[in-house]
C-alpha positions in Angstrom: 0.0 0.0 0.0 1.6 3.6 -1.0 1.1 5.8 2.3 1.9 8.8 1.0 -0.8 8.5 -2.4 -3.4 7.2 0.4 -2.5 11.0 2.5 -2.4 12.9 -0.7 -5.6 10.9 -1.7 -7.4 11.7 1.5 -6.2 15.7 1.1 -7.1 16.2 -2.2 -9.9 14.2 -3.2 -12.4 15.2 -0.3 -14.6 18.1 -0.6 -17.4 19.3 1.8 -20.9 19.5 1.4 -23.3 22.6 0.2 -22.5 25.6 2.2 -24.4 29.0 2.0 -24.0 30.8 -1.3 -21.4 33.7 -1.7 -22.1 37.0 -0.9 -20.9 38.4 -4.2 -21.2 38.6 -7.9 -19.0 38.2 -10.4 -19.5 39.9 -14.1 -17.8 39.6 -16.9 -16.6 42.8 -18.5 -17.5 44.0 -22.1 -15.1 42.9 -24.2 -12.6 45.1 -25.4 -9.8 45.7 -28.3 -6.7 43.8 -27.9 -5.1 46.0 -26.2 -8.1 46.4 -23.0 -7.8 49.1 -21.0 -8.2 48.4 -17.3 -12.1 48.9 -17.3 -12.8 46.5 -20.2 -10.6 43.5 -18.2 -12.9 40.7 -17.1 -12.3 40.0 -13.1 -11.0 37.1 -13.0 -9.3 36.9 -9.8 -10.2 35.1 -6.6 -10.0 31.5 -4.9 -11.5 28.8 -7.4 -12.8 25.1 -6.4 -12.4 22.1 -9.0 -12.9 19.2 -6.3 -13.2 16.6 -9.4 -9.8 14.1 -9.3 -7.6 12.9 -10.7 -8.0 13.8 -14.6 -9.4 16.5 -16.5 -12.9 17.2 -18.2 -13.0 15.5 -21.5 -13.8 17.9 -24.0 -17.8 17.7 -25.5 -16.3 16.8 -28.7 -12.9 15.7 -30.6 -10.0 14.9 -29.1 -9.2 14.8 -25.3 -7.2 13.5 -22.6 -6.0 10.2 -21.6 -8.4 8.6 -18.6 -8.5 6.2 -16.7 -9.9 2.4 -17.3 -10.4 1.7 -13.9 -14.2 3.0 -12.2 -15.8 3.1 -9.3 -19.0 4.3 -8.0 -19.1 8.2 -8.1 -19.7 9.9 -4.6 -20.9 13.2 -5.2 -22.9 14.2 -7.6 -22.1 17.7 -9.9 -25.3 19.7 -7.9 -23.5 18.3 -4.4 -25.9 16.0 -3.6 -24.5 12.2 -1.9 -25.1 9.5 -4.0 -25.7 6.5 -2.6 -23.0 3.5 -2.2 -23.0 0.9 -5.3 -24.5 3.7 -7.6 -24.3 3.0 -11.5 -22.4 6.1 -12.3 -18.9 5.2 -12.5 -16.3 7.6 -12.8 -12.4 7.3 -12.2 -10.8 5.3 -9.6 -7.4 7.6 -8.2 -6.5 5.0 -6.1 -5.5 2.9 -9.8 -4.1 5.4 -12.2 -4.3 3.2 -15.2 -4.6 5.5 -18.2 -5.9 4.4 -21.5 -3.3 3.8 -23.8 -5.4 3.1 -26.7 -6.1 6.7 -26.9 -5.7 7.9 -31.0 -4.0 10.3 -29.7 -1.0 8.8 -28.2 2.2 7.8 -30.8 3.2 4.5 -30.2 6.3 5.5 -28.3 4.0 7.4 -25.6 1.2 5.1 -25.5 4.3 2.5 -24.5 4.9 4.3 -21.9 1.3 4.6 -20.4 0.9 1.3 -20.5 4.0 1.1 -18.4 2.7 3.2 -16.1 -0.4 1.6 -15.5 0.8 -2.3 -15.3 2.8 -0.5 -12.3 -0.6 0.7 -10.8 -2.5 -2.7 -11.1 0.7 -4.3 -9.5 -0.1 -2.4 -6.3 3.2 -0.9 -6.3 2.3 2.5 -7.5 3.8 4.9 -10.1 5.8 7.7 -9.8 4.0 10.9 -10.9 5.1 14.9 -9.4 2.8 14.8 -6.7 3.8 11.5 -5.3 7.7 12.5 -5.7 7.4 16.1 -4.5 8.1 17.8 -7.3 7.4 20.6 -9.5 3.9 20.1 -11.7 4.7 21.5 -14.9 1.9 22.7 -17.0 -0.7 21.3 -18.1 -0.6 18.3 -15.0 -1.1 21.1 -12.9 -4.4 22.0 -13.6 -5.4 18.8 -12.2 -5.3 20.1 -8.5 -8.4 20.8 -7.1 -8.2 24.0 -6.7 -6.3 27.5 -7.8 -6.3 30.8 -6.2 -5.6 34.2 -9.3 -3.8 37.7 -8.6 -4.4 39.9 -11.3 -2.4 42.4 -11.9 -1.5 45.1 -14.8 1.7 43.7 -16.3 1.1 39.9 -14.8 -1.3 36.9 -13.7 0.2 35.1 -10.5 -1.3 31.9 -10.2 -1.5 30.1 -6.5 -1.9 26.3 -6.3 -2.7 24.7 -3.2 -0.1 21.4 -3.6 3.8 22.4 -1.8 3.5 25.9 -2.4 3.6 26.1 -6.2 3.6 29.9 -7.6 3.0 30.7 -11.7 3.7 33.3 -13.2 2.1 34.9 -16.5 3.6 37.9 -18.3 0.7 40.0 -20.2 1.3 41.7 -23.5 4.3 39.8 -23.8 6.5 38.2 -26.5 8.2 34.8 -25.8 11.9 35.8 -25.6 13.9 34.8 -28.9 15.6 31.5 -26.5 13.3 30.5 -23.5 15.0 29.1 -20.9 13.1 26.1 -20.0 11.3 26.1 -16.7 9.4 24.0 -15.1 6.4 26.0 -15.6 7.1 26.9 -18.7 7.3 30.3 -20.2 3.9 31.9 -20.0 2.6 35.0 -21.8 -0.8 36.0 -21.9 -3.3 38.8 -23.6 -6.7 39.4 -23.2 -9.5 38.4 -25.8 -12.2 40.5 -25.4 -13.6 38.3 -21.9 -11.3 35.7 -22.2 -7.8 35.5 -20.8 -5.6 33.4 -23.0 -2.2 32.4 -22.3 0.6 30.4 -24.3 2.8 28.5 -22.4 6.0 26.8 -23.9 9.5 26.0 -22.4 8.4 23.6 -20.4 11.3 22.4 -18.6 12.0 18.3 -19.0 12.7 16.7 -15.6 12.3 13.1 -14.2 8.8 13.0 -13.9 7.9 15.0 -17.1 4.0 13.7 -18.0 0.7 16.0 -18.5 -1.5 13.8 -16.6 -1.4 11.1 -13.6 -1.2 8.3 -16.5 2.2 9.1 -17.4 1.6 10.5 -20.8 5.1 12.2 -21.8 6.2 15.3 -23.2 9.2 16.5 -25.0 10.8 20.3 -24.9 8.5 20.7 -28.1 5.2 20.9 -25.4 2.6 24.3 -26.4 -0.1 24.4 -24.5 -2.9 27.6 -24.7 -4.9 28.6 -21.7 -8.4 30.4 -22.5 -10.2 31.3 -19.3 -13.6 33.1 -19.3 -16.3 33.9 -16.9 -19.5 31.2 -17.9 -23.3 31.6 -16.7 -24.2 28.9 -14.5 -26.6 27.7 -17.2 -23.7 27.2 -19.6 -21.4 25.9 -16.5 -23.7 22.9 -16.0 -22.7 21.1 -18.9 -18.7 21.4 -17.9 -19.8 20.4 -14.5 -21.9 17.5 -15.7 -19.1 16.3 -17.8 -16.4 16.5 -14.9 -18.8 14.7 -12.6 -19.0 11.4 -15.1 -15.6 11.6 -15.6 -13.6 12.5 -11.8 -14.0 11.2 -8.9 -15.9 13.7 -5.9 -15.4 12.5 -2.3 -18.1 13.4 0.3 -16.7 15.3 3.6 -13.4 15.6 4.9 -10.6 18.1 3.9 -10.4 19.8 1.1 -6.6 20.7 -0.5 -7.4 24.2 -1.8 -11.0 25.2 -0.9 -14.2 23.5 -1.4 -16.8 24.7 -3.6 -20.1 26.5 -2.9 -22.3 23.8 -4.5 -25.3 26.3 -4.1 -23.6 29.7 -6.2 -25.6 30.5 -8.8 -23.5 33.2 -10.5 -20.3 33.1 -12.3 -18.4 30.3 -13.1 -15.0 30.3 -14.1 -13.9 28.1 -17.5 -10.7 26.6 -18.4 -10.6 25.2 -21.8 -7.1 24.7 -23.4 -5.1 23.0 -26.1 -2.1 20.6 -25.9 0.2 19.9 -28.9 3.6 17.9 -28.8 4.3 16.5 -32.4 7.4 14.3 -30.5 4.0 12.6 -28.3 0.6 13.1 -30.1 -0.5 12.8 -33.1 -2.7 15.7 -33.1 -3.6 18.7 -30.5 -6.1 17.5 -27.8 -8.8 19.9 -25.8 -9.8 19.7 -22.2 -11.7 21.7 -20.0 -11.8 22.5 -15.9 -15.1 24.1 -14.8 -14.5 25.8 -11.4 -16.8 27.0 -9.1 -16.1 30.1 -6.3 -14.0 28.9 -3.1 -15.7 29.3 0.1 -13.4 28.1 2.6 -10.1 29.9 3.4 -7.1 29.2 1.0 -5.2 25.9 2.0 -2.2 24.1 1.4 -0.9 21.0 1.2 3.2 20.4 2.0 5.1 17.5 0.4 7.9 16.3 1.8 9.9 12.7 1.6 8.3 10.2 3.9 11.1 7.7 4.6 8.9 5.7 7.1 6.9 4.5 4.3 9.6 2.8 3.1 10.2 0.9 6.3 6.7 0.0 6.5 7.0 -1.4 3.1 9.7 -3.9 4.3 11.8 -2.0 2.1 14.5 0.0 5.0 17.3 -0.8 3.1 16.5 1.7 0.6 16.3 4.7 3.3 19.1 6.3 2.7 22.0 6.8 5.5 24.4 9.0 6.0 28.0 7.1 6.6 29.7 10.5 8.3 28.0 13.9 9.4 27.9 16.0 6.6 28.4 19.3 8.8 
């Protein structure tokens, strides 16, 4: 059993139940030229709830992300209500990450790989993704946390995400320099669209545990990925919503890594739709969407840090590393 996915599990998965509605409304500005001044820029900002794990929203058509081919009963259903135990809507199982390999849009190579990944995940022993190691989530595998908190600001977007403390930052009305210097967020510059924020990422720096999703799927320094975030009615947020809640996983009660969602807000939604393309990995750009709802619970966090007692509980002690002389 992997100790630390079952913490992480138990942190990020659960989210509470309905909770009074905000007291505020959030309205998207009239769109604007593209250069906006400061009275045409939507509001965007605030703490945002996406309690849905592990994967991302399929898109409502074409094609998406790699999910996973192991279900369970959902708990929670997209309005908040409990479902029952043994219900018939099955959704994603995060305790085995086995991600669909058939997916068209995997090259050979890559789908190799995911199938790698997930024979680890049926053998019980787990597979190593960013979160488990405590590393940096480069983009998009990021936006899989259940939660992000957004600064806006003239000349930048900071974005907050509740897992170890990770900080983005997005450039506005700027060029990619000439040579990026790969990071491991990538280098992210952004514009606005009338009401829609859209941001192009590249320079995504290539490290151990380089994948866009809990499956494993690889990338290669040639990842581009394209943010478009726009306020939604509710009415059009249902369908996102709807589609998250067949697809991810919803716990009932407990903590919540971020901040849990006010099931009963009937304003503004906020809408991430964006675009992956890696020629070295896919054989054609793939769409997914996060539908967020407004945070209601202060901003939390969630540390990582190396757990060598699961290794002795394992029955594997040998492998905790020892030091043979002070290093000080």
């Amino acid at each position: 059993m992997n100790l630390r996915r079952d913490f992480l599990l138990v942190a990020a998965l659960a989210a509470t139940a309905a909770t009074p509605a905000l007291g505020q409304t959030r309205t998207a500005a009239p769109a604007g030229s593209a250069t906006q001044g400061a009275a045409s820029i939507p509001d965007l900002s605030g703490i945002w709830s996406h309690p849905g794990f592990p994967g991302f929203e399929p898109p409502p058509s074409g094609p998406g992300p790699v999910v996973n081919t192991v279900r369970r009963p959902q708990t929670t259903a997209a309005d908040g209500r409990i479902l029952p135990p043994g219900n018939n809507q099955l959704v994603s199982n995060p305790a085995k990450l086995v991600g669909d390999y058939r997916n068209p849009i995997l090259k050979p190579q890559a789908a190799e790989i995911v199938k790698r990944h997930g024979e680890m995940e049926l053998s019980g022993a787990g597979s190593p993704t960013p979160t488990i190691q405590c590393w940096p989530e480069p983009v998009p595998y990021i936006f899989n946390g259940v939660g992000m908190q957004m600064i806006q600001q003239r000349d930048k977007i900071i974005f907050l995400y509740p897992n170890d403390h990770q900080v983005r930052y997005v450039r506005m009305d700027r060029p990619h320099p000439a040579r990026v210097t790969p990071s491991w967020y990538g280098d992210s510059v952004g514009h606005y669209e009338g009401d829609t924020l859209v941001i192009d990422t590249v320079g995504v720096k290539f490290g151990p545990f380089a994948m866009v999703d809990f499956y494993g799927t690889p990338y290669t320094p040639a990842l581009h990925v394209v943010e478009r975030y726009r306020l939604i009615d509710y009415d059009a947020a249902k369908e996102g919503l709807e589609r998250d809640a067949h697809e991810n996983l919803r716990p009932a009660g407990g903590a919540n890594a971020g901040s849990a969602p006010d099931y009963r807000y009937r304003g503004k939604h906020l809408q991430l739709q964006f675009t992956v393309e890696d020629e070295g990995v896919f054989t054609t750009p793939w769409t997914a969407t996060e539908t967020y709802r407004p945070g209601v619970e202060e901003w939390q966090e969630v540390v990582c840090e190396e757990n060598t007692q699961e290794l002795v509980l394992a029955g594997r002690g040998d492998a905790v590393p020892r030091a043979a002389r002070p290093d000080f």
